[in-house]
Structure formats: structure tokens, C-alpha cells
N, C-alpha and C positions, 0 to 999 in steps of 0.2 A: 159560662157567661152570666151576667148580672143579670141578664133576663131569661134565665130559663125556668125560672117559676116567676108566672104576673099572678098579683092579688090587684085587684084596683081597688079596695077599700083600706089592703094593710098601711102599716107605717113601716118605714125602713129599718124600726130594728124589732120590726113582729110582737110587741108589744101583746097583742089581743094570744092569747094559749091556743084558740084554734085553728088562727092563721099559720102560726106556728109550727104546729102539732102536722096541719095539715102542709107546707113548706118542706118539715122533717120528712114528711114520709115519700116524696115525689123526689126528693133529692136521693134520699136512702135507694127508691124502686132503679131511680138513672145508675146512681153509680154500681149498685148490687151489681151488674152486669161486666165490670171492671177490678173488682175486690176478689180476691182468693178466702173464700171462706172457710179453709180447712184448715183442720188443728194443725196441720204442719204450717201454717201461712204465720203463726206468731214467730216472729222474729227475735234469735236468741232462745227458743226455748231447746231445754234438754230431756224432757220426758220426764223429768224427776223432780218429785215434790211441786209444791206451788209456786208462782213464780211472783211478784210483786213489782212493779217498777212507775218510777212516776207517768204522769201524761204531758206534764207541760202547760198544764189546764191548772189553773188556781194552784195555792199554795202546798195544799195538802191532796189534792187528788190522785190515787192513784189506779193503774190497772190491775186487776188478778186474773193469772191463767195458772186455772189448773186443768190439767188434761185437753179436751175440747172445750173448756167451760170457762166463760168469761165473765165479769164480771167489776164496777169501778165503786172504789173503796172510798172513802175520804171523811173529812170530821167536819161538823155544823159551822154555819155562819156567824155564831155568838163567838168562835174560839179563832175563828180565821177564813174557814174549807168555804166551798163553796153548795155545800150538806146536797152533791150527786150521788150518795150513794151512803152505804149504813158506817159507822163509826168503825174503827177496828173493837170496840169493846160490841155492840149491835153485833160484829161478823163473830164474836167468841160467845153472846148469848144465842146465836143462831145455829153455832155448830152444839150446843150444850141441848139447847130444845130438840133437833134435829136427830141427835143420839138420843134422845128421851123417848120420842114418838117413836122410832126404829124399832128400840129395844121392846117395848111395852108393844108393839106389835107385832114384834116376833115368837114374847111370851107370848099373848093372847092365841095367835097360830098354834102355835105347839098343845096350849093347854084346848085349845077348842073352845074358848069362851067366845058367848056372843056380842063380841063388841062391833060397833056399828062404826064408828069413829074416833080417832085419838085428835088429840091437839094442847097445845101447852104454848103460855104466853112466859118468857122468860124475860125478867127488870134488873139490871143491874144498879148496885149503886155502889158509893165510897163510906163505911157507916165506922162510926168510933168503936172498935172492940170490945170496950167495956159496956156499951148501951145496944152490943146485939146478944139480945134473951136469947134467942132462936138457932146463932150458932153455932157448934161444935165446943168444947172445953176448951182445944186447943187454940180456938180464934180467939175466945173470950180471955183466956191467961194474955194475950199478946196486946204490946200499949200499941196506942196510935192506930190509924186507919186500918181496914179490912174490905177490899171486895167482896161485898153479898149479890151473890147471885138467887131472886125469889121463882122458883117454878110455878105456875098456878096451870095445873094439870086436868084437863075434862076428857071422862070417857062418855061416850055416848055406848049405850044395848042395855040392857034386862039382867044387872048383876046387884047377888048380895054384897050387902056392907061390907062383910070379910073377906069379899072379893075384891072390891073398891080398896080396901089399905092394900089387901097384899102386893097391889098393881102398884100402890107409891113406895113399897119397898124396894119393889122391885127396877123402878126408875131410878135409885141410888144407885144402882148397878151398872147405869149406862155407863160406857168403857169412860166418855169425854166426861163424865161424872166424878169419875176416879180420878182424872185425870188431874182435874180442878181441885180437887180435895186434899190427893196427898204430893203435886206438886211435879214438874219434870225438869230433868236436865235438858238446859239451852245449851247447844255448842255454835259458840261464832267464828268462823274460818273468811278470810278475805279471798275472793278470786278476783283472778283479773279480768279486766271488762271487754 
């Protein structure tokens, strides 16, 4: 009903963020009690791979389920979306940073160095081939645009310098590293709905 959450200060379309915020969450607490909240509760899923499907919310929004893990995709307000959630290029620098920190802390494990904390901010952009110094031979031979992806990697513990490179060598390694480097096969198959 219309009245199951009163604010007697909000405005009818909640305007104020903690009106809001705070509406969200009494409405979330009600129905929680109503909602099947288990991985089996996404509808159409098949246990395989990640699943991607619009919401019906803005232009570009969409859902991700992968596994029990969910999550809404969608592209900024300057381009159309309604920016609820990180870009599809944001979700490809997240899975790249995300294999960065892994690897680099599973080295660290193994080798017994004392690092205290990994973290890496990863920036995509679109840059003209011939005006990136920085990448590979093979991006710079090629005309026209290029995806640069920049890492800026901090370890935090008590390591030498030689320690510090061999850790950004070893970040080149991350599998989704490779991945972006030397390129994969896409296959597109149509099922039915």
C-alpha cells in the first residue's frame, strides 16, 4: 500500500537521499520475508557461465548472475544508461585488477614475503596507436585506436626494490592479463528463449 512507509517531511518522489535511503531499506526489510533468495531463485538460470539479461530499468541497464552472485551493469548518463552500475569496460577493468591482486598474492604466499596489502587502480581508455610510447610493438605497428588499459599497483610490507619490480613482472602473468594481451576466441551461438 501507499502508505506503508510515512515520512511526514519527504516529498512524493523522495527527493532528500536519506529519505530515500532510508524508504529503501523498510521496504527491502518487508518484502525480504517474501523473496526466495537463493541461487536457485534467478530465473532461467543454467549453472553455466554468467548470465546477463536486461531489467527493463533504463535503456542500458542490465542484470549479472553469475553463480549466487549478483550484480547491475549498465553505461553512464552522458551516453544514455542510467550510470546504476560500473560500465561493461569498468566490469573488464575490474576483472583485470581483480586477477592482478590474486596473482600477486598468491606469489607473495608462496614466496613468504612480507606484504601487508596489495591493491591496483586500473584506467581504461581509447588512445591512437601511434601516440601510445608505453605499449607493446605490436599495438604501436597498428593504425587507428587501441584499448590501453593503465595498472597503478601499490604493495604495502618492508620489501627491496628488486622485490618491488619482480612483483610487477609478475602481474603480467595474471591469467586475465594474458588474456587482454594476446586476444580470445568469441563464439556466438543463438538459443532459443
Amino acid at each position: 500500500p501507499k502508505s506503508f512507509v510515512s515520512l511526514d517531511t519527504a516529498d512524493h518522489l523522495l527527493s532528500d537521499g536519506a529519505d530515500a535511503a532510508y524508504a529503501a531499506r523498510v521496504i527491502s526489510a518487508w518484502a525480504n520475508r517474501y523473496l526466495d533468495a537463493s541461487p536457485q531463485a534467478a530465473v532461467g538460470r543454467t549453472g553455466e557461465g554468467v548470465e546477463v539479461a536486461e531489467t527493463g530499468l533504463g535503456k542500458f541497464q542490465v542484470a549479472v548472475t553469475s553463480g549466487a552472485h549478483r550484480l547491475i551493469a549498465d553505461e553512464p548518463t552522458g551516453v544514455g544508461g542510467l550510470d546504476s552500475g560500473p560500465s561493461p569496460y569498468d566490469l573488464l577493468s575490474s576483472a583485470l585488477g581483480a586477477c592482478t591482486v590474486m596473482t600477486l598474492r598468491m606469489y607473495a604466499d608462496r614466496k613468504g614475503l612480507p606484504v601487508e596489502r596489495i591493491s591496483t587502480t586500473v584506467v581504461h581508455g581509447k588512445v591512437h596507436a601511434a601516440d601510445c610510447e608505453d605499449c607493446s610493438e605490436a599495438h604501436r605497428g597498428q593504425s587507428g585506436r587501441v584499448d590501453r588499459f593503465e595498472r597503478r599497483i601499490s604493495v604495502e610490507g618492508d620489501l627491496a626494490p628488486e622485490v618491488r619490480e619482480r612483483l610487477l613482472e609478475i602481474a603480467d602473468k595474471c591469467p586475465v592479463h594474458k588474456t587482454l594481451e594476446t586476444g580470445a576466441a568469441i563464439v556466438t551461438k543463438a538459443v532459443d528463449p
